[in-house]
VOPA-849440 format. One line per 10 residues: number of its first residue (from 1); for each residue x, y, z of C-alpha. Coordinates in steps of 0.25 Angstrom, whole numbers. Layout:
% VOPA-849440
NUM = X/Y/Z; ...
This chain:
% VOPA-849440
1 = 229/31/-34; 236/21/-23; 227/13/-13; 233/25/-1; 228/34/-9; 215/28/-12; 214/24/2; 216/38/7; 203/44/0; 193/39/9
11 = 182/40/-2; 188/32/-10; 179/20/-16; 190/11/-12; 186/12/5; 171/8/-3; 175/-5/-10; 182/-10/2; 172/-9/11; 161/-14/0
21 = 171/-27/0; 169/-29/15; 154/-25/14; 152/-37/3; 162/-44/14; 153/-43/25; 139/-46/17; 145/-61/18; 150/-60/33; 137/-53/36
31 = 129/-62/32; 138/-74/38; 136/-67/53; 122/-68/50; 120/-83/45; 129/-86/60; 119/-79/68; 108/-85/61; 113/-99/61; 117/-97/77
41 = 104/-91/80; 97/-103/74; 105/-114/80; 102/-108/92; 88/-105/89; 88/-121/86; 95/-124/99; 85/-118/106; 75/-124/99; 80/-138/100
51 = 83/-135/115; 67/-131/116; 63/-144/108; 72/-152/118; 64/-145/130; 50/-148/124; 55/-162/123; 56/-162/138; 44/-157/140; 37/-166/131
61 = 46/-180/138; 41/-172/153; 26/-171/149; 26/-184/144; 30/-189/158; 23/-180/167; 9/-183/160; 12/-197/167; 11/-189/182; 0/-182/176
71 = -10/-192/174; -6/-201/185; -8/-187/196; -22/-188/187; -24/-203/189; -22/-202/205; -31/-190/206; -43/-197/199; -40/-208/208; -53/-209/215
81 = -47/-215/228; -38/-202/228; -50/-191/224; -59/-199/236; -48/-197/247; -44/-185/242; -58/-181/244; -63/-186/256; -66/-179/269; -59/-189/278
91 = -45/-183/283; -43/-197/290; -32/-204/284; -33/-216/291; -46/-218/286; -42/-217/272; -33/-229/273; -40/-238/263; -42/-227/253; -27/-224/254
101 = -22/-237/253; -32/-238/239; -26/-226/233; -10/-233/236; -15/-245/230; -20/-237/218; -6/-230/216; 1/-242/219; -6/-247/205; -2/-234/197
111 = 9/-237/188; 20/-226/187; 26/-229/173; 33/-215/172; 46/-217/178; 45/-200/180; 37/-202/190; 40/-208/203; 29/-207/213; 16/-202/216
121 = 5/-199/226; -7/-191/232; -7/-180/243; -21/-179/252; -23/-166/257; -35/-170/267; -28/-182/270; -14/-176/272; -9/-191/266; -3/-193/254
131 = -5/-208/244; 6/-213/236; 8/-226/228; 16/-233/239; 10/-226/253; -1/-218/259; 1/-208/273; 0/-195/277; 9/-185/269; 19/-183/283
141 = 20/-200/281; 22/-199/264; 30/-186/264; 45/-195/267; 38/-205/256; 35/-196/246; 45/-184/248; 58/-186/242; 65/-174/243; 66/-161/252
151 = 54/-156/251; 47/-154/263; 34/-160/269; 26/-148/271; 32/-142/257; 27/-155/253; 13/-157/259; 13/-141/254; 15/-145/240; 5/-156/242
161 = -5/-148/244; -6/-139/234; -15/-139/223; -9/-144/210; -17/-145/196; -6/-155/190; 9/-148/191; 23/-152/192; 31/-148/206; 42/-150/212
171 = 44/-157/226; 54/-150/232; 57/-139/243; 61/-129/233; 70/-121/248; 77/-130/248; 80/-139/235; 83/-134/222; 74/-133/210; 76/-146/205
181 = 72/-153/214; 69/-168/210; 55/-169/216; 44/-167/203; 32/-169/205; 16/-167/200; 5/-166/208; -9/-163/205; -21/-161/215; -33/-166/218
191 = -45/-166/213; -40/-161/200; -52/-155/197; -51/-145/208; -35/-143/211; -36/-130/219; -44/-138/231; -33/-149/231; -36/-162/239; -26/-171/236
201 = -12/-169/227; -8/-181/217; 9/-181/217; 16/-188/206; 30/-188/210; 40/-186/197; 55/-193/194; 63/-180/193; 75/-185/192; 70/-193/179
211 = 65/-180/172; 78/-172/174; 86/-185/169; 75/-185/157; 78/-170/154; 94/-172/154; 94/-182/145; 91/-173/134; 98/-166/125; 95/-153/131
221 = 99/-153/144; 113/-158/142; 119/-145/138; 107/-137/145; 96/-136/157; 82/-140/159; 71/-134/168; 57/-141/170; 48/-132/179; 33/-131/182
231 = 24/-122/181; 26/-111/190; 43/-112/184; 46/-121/198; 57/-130/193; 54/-146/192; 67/-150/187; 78/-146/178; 91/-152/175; 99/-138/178
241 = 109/-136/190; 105/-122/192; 91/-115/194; 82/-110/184; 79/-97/190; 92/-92/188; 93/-93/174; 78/-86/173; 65/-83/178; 54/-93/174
251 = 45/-84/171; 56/-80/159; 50/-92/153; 35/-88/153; 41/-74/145; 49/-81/135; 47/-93/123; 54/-105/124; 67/-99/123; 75/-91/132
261 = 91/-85/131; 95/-81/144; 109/-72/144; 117/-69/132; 129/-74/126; 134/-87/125; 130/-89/140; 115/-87/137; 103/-97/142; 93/-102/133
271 = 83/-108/139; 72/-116/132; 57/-117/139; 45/-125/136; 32/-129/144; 24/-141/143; 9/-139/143; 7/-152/147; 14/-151/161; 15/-137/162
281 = 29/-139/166; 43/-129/159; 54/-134/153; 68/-127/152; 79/-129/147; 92/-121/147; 104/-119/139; 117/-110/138; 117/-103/124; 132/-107/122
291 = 130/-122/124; 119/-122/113; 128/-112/103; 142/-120/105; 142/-124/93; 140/-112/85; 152/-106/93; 164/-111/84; 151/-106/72; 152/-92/75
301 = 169/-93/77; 171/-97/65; 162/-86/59; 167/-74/66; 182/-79/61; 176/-80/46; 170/-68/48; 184/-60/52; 191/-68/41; 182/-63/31
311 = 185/-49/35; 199/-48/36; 199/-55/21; 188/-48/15; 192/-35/18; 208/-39/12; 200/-43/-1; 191/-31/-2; 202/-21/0; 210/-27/-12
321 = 196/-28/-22; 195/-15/-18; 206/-10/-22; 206/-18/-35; 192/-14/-39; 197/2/-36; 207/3/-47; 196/4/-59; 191/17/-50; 204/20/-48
331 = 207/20/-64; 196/26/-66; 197/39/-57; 209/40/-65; 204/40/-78; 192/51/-75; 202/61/-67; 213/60/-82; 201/61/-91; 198/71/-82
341 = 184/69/-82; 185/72/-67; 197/79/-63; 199/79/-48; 196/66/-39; 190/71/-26; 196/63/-16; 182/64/-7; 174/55/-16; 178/42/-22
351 = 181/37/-34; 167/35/-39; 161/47/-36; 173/53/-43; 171/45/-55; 154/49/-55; 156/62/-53; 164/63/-66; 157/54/-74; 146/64/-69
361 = 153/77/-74; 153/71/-86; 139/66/-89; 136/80/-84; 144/83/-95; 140/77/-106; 123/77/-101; 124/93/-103; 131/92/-116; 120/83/-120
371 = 109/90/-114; 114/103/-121; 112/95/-134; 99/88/-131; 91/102/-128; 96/109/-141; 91/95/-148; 77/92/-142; 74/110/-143; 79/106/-158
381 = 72/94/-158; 61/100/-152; 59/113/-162; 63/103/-174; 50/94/-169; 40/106/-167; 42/111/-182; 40/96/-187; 28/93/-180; 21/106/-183
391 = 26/105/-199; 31/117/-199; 45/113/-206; 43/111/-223; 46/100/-228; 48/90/-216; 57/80/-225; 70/88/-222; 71/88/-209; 73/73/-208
401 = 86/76/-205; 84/85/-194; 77/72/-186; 91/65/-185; 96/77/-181; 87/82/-170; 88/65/-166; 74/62/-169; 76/48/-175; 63/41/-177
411 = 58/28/-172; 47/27/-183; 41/34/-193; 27/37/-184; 23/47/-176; 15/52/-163; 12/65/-159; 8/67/-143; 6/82/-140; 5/84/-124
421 = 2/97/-117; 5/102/-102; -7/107/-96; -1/113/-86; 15/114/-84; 15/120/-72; 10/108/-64; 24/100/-70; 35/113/-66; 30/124/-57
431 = 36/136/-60; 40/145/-49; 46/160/-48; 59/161/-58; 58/148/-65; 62/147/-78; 47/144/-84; 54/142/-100; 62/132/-93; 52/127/-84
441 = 40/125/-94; 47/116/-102; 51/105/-90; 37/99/-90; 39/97/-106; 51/91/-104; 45/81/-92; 33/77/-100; 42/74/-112; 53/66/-104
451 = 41/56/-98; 32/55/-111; 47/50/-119; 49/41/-106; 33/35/-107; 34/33/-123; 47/23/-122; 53/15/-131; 42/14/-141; 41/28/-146
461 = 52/40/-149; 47/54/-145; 49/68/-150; 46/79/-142; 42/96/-144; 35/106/-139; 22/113/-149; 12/125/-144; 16/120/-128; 13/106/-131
471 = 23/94/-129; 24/86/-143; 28/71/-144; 32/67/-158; 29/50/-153; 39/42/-164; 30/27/-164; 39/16/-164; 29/6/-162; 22/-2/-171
481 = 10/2/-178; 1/-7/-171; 4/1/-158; -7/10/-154; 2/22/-154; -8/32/-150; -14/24/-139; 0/21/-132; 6/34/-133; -9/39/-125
491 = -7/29/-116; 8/35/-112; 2/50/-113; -8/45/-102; 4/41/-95; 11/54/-95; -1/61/-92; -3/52/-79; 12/55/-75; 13/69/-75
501 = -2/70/-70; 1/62/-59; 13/66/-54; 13/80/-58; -2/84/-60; 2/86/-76; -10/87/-86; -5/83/-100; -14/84/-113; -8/75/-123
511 = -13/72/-138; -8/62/-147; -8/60/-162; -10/47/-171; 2/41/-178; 8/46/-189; 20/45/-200; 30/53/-203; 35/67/-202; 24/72/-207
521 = 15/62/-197; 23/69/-184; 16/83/-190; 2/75/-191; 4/70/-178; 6/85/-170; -7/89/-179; -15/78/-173; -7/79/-158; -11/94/-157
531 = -26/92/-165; -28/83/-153; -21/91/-142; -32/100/-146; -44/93/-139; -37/94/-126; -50/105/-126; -58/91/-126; -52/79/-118; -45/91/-109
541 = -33/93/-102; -24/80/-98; -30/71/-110; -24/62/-121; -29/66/-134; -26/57/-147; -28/62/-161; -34/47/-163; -46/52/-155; -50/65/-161
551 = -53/58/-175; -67/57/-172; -71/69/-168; -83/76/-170; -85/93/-176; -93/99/-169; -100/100/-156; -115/98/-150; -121/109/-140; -135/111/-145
561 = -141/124/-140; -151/117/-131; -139/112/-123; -135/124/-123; -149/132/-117; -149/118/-107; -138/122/-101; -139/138/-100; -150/134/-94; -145/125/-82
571 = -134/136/-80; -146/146/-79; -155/136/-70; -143/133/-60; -145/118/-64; -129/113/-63; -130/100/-62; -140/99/-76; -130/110/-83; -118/100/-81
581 = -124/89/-85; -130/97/-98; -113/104/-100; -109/87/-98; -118/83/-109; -114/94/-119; -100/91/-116; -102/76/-117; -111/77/-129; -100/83/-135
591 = -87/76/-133; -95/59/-130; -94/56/-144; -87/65/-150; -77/75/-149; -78/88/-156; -65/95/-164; -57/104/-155; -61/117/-161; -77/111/-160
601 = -73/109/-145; -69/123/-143; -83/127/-149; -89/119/-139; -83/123/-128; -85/139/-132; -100/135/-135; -102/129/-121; -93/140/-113; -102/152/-121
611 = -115/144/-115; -110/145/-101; -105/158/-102; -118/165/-109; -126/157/-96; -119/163/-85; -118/177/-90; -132/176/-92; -136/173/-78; -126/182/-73
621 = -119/173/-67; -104/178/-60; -96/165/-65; -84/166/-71; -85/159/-87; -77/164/-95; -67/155/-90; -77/144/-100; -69/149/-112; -56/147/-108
631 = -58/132/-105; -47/122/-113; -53/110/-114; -69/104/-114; -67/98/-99; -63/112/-94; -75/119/-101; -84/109/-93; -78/111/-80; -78/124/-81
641 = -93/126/-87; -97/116/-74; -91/124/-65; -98/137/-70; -113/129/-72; -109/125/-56; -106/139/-53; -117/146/-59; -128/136/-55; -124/137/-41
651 = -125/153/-42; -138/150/-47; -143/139/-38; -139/147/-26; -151/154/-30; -160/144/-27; -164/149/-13; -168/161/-21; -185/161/-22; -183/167/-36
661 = -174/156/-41; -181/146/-35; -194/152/-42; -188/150/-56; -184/135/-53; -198/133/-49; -202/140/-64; -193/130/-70; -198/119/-64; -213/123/-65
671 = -208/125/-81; -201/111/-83; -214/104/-75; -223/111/-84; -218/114/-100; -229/103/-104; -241/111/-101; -245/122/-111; -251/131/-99; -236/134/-94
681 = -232/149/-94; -227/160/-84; -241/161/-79; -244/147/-75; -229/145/-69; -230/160/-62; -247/156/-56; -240/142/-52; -228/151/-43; -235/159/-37
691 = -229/172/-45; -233/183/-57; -228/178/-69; -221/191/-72; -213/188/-58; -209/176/-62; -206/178/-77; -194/189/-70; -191/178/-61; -188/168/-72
701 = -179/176/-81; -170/183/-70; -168/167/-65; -165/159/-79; -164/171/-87; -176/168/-97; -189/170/-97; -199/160/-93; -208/156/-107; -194/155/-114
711 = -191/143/-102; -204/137/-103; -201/137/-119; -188/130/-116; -193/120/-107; -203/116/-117; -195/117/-128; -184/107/-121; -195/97/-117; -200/96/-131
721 = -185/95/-137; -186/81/-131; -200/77/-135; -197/80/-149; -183/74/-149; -183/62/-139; -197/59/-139; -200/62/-153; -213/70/-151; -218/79/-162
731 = -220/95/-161; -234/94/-156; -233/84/-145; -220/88/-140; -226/104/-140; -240/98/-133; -230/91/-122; -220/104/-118; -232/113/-117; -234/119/-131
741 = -248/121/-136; -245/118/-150; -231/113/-159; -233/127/-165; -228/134/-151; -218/123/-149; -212/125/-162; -212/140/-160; -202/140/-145; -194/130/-154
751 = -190/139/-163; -189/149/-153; -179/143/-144; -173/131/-152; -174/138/-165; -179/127/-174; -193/121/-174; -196/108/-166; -197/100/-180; -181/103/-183
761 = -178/100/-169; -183/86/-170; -177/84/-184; -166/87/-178; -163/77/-168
């Protein structure tokens, strides 16, 4: 297999080593582009910093020297000679003559020691004359003085005029000069505390020349421009030969931060801006982008030229590894087509997928050849396992052979038995039309086996076989005794029951056996597993029952009769509520303390179905009940006997707007207010209603199904139940309290209903 003909297959993993070489090639090159245009964006983000720091630096030099002008325009405006002929009503110059010449005097003694400032003077509005520190005169006369460049006299007397709150202007016609010009001045009005009314406007005159030879002695404006404009973006000065406005508009400024990048490319602007809050004036500078980045040029040369270098080289060098790390494959190929694993190379995949895919046949190979074997072991394994935990082989000694056979090495010499059952199989695999339901049924089997092995790890060795539809763990302890073996392996049943509960709605009633030794001890083990399993009827479906739990159980079970005729007759009187608390208590009493055997339990629950079931037949009532003797467990026998009590006393309750109905309630409550008194009897009860006592008798039976001396009997007989038990009364007094007129009648309706005399009853409890 040459490099042509390698190169020829397109898929070839050749083409993908290469260009796996240059992607590792590129990583470092990558990365190298992105560390330039970092580092060029930084030096030129601290460019512009330092070319922003270098304009604040003006501005702070500027508002130091123009805080002189300020407070000398404030000194002169608080002047009391200037605010008095500012003030006065008298338009006659001539007659302000000695006034004037006080102000000059005054000004003469003001010493200028900011060399920035060159002049200053006052403008009166109502006087049309204007004061300075060396002459007095009306403006026409002062205008030549004071006027240095081209601005005219009516611009001037104009400007003059204006009201001003403390601002920087410039002097100049701005028709016919350019926009730097060199007359800066700052004027401020008078009085101050009114400056829209101006009287008189204070001019201090300012050294331009010697604030744009300031500003180009630094740094920044050798290689770069500097704009200083007022408030309203006129220009003051600037050391630029060209204008402002046609690099950008000045509101730009306003929109922006303190940078700027006008154009792109190399030719760019950036422009720096900053504005003093002391002056109120702007600050610009501008510089071409190339002259900042000059010396990252010869940079990002040398970069581009490593860059292409690496390239050309690198991809030499990955072609050859390439190649060299492609004869193992190569050799490889080979090797599989002579053992001819996998004869025919498809030319269309690469040499991987041509290896995988044989090394696949082959495991395919060999997982069915195992498979094969595995299924006739574990159905072997599986029968052999059955036969041993049920005892039904003879004598168990010869078969020790058949373990290493069936490859069922022991880790220990103790057992567990857990014996779990699927409550309903169809919630794990639905079955639809045509499907295999041999094959199917045995799948959820299978699952819950897989998860149980992979929850008991490392710890423990697992057996596993099917009895009477029941999945049996053989547990092998590994352990040492002091483990609680029991506890842990309840506490993994738990969590298989909450995996397949929760993720597939699963029930899963699970028992587990004590420990035990032996070959003997696995079959001890079942015995106590499948005694357990049995109380399923109890604890209900979806529990965890341990043999360990069962060792205390009681023999029999307590329904006394009297429970028995309590509830008959809530069922009969409609009462729910007092009937399910009365089928709570029986249930409770009998499974709080105690629980009964299983075969105990199934008398119980027979017992408590029959009580219902006679009931309901004998008020003719239409519900279904013979669904009560078909209930598994305690917990379903409840749940259905509640729903009948629920159905039944609604039947019955819906009579309630029924005047007979209501009637008997009213008997019952008449009897239950009354049993005390020996006068009680139909006659009393029928004269109290309103009714014959033959009427009402009828009405009674057809309503509870009994007459009413034998429920007036029963009443009493219940009420002196608890005074001779509970309150320890003897015969007489408890008979005197329920309505009896001597022991001798209550000991006969004792006998009578409860058949014993009240004597035994008391000994009895």
């Amino acid at each position: 297999m040459n490099l042509k003909r390698v190169l020829s297959t397109r898929n070839s993993i050749i083409f993908t080593q290469i260009l796996s070489y240059i992607l590792i090639l590129l990583i470092p090159i990558i990365f190298t582009g992105i560390v330039y245009l970092v580092t060029v964006g930084t030096i030129e983000q601290e460019t512009n910093r330092a070319n922003l720091a270098m304009l604040k630096q003006v501005q702070l030099n500027m508002d130091n020297i123009l805080k002189d002008a300020e407070r000398l325009s404030f000194d002169i405006a608080f002047n009391p000679g200037i605010q008095l002929l500012a003030t006065s009503q008298d338009n006659n110059w001539n007659s302000r003559q000695y006034e004037v010449s006080q102000i000059v005097k005054e000004f003469k003694r003001m010493n200028i020691t900011n060399g920035y400032i060159d002049d200053f003077y006052v403008y009166f509005k109502n006087l049309d004359a204007v004061i300075s520190s060396t002459a007095a005169s009306r403006s026409n006369y002062m205008y030549p003085v004071l006027v240095k460049n081209d601005i005219r006299y009516e611009q001037w007397i104009d400007t003059l005029q204006h009201a001003y709150s403390g601002r920087y202007i410039s002097m100049s016609d701005q028709k016919n000069s350019m926009e730097d010009s060199e007359a800066l001045a700052y004027m401020r009005s008078i009085p101050i505390t009114n400056s829209e009314k101006p009287l008189a406007t204070v001019v201090v005159q300012l050294n331009q020349e010697r604030f744009t030879e300031m500003i180009q002695n630094i740094q920044l404006a050798q290689y770069g421009s500097i704009f200083i404009l007022d408030n309203d973006n006129n220009i003051l000065t600037s050391t630029a030969s060209f204008s402002l406005s046609d690099i950008l508009q000045a509101d730009e400024l306003e929109r922006n931060d303190n940078i700027l990048v006008k154009g792109q490319g190399k030719n760019s602007l950036i422009i720096s801006y900053s504005k003093s809050d002391v002056s109120k004036l702007k600050y610009v500078s501008i510089v071409r982008r190339d002259i900042v980045m000059e010396k990252s040029e010869f940079t990002e040369k040398l970069m581009i030229a490593s860059i292409i270098l690496c390239l050309i080289f690198g991809g030499a060098v990955s072609v050859l590894l390439a190649w060299r790390n492609y004869n193992p494959v190569r050799n490889l190929v080979r090797i599989v087509q002579n053992g001819k694993i996998k004869s025919s190379y498809d030319r269309s995949s690469n040499e991987y997928q041509f290896i995988y895919e044989a090394i696949q046949d082959a495991l395919q190979e060999k997982e069915k050849i195992n498979l094969k074997l595995k299924q006739q072991s574990s159905v072997v394994r599986a029968d052999f396992l059955q036969k041993l935990l049920k005892g039904t082989f003879g004598h168990i000694s010869v078969h020790h052979n058949a373990f290493y056979a069936l490859d069922m090495q022991f880790i220990s010499d103790d057992f567990i038995v857990v014996l779990l059952s699927i409550e309903d199989k169809g919630k794990l695999i639905p079955l639809g039309i045509g499907d295999d339901f041999e094959a199917k049924s045995k799948l959820p089997s299978f699952v819950i086996t897989n998860v149980f092995e992979e929850l008991l790890g490392p710890g423990y060795k697992n057996f596993v076989t099917e009895i009477d539809e029941k999945i049996v763990f053989l547990v092998n302890l590994q352990a040492p005794e002091a483990v609680d073996h029991v506890q842990e392996l309840t506490s993994i049943t738990e969590e298989l029951q909450g995996f397949f509960g929760r993720y597939y709605d699963l029930s899963l009633t699970a028992s587990i056996s004590d420990a035990h030794t032996g070959i003997r001890g696995m079959q001890e083990a079942y015995q106590e597993a499948a005694e357990a399993h049995e109380y399923k009827l109890i604890a209900g479906n979806g529990k965890i029952i341990s043999f360990q739990s069962l060792k205390y159980n009681v023999r029999d079970y307590f329904y006394p009769l009297e429970k028995e005729q309590k509830l008959v007759n809530c069922i009969k009187s409609g009462e729910f509520e007092k009937g399910k608390q009365l089928l709570d208590d029986i249930i409770r009493s009998n499974f709080k303390d105690g629980t009964p055997t299983a075969e105990m339990t199934r008398y119980f629950m027979f017992d408590l179905a029959s009580t219902v079931v006679k009931t309901v037949k004998e008020i003719a009532a239409d519900e279904p009940v013979e669904q009560l003797f078909e209930c598994e467990t305690v917990a379903e026998l409840q749940t259905e006997i509640t729903n009948t009590l629920l159905s039944v006393c609604k039947r019955i309750q819906s009579k309630i707007g029924n005047r007979f109905y209501e009637m008997s309630r009213n008997i019952i409550q008449f009897v239950n207010n009354h049993y005390g008194e020996v006068t009680l009897n139909v006659a009393m009860i029928a004269d109290h209603l309103g009714i014959t006592p033959s009427y009402m008798s009828k009405l009674f039976k057809e309503q509870t199904g009994e007459t009413l001396p034998d429920y007036i009997n029963k009443v009493r007989l219940e009420k002196a139940k608890v005074l001779l038990k509970d309150e320890k009364l003897n015969i007489s007094d408890a008979a005197v309290k329920v309505g009896y007129l001597n022991s001798n009648a209550l000991i006969r309706s004792f006998k009578k209903y409860e058949g014993v005399t009240p004597g035994k009853y008391k000994e009895s409890g």
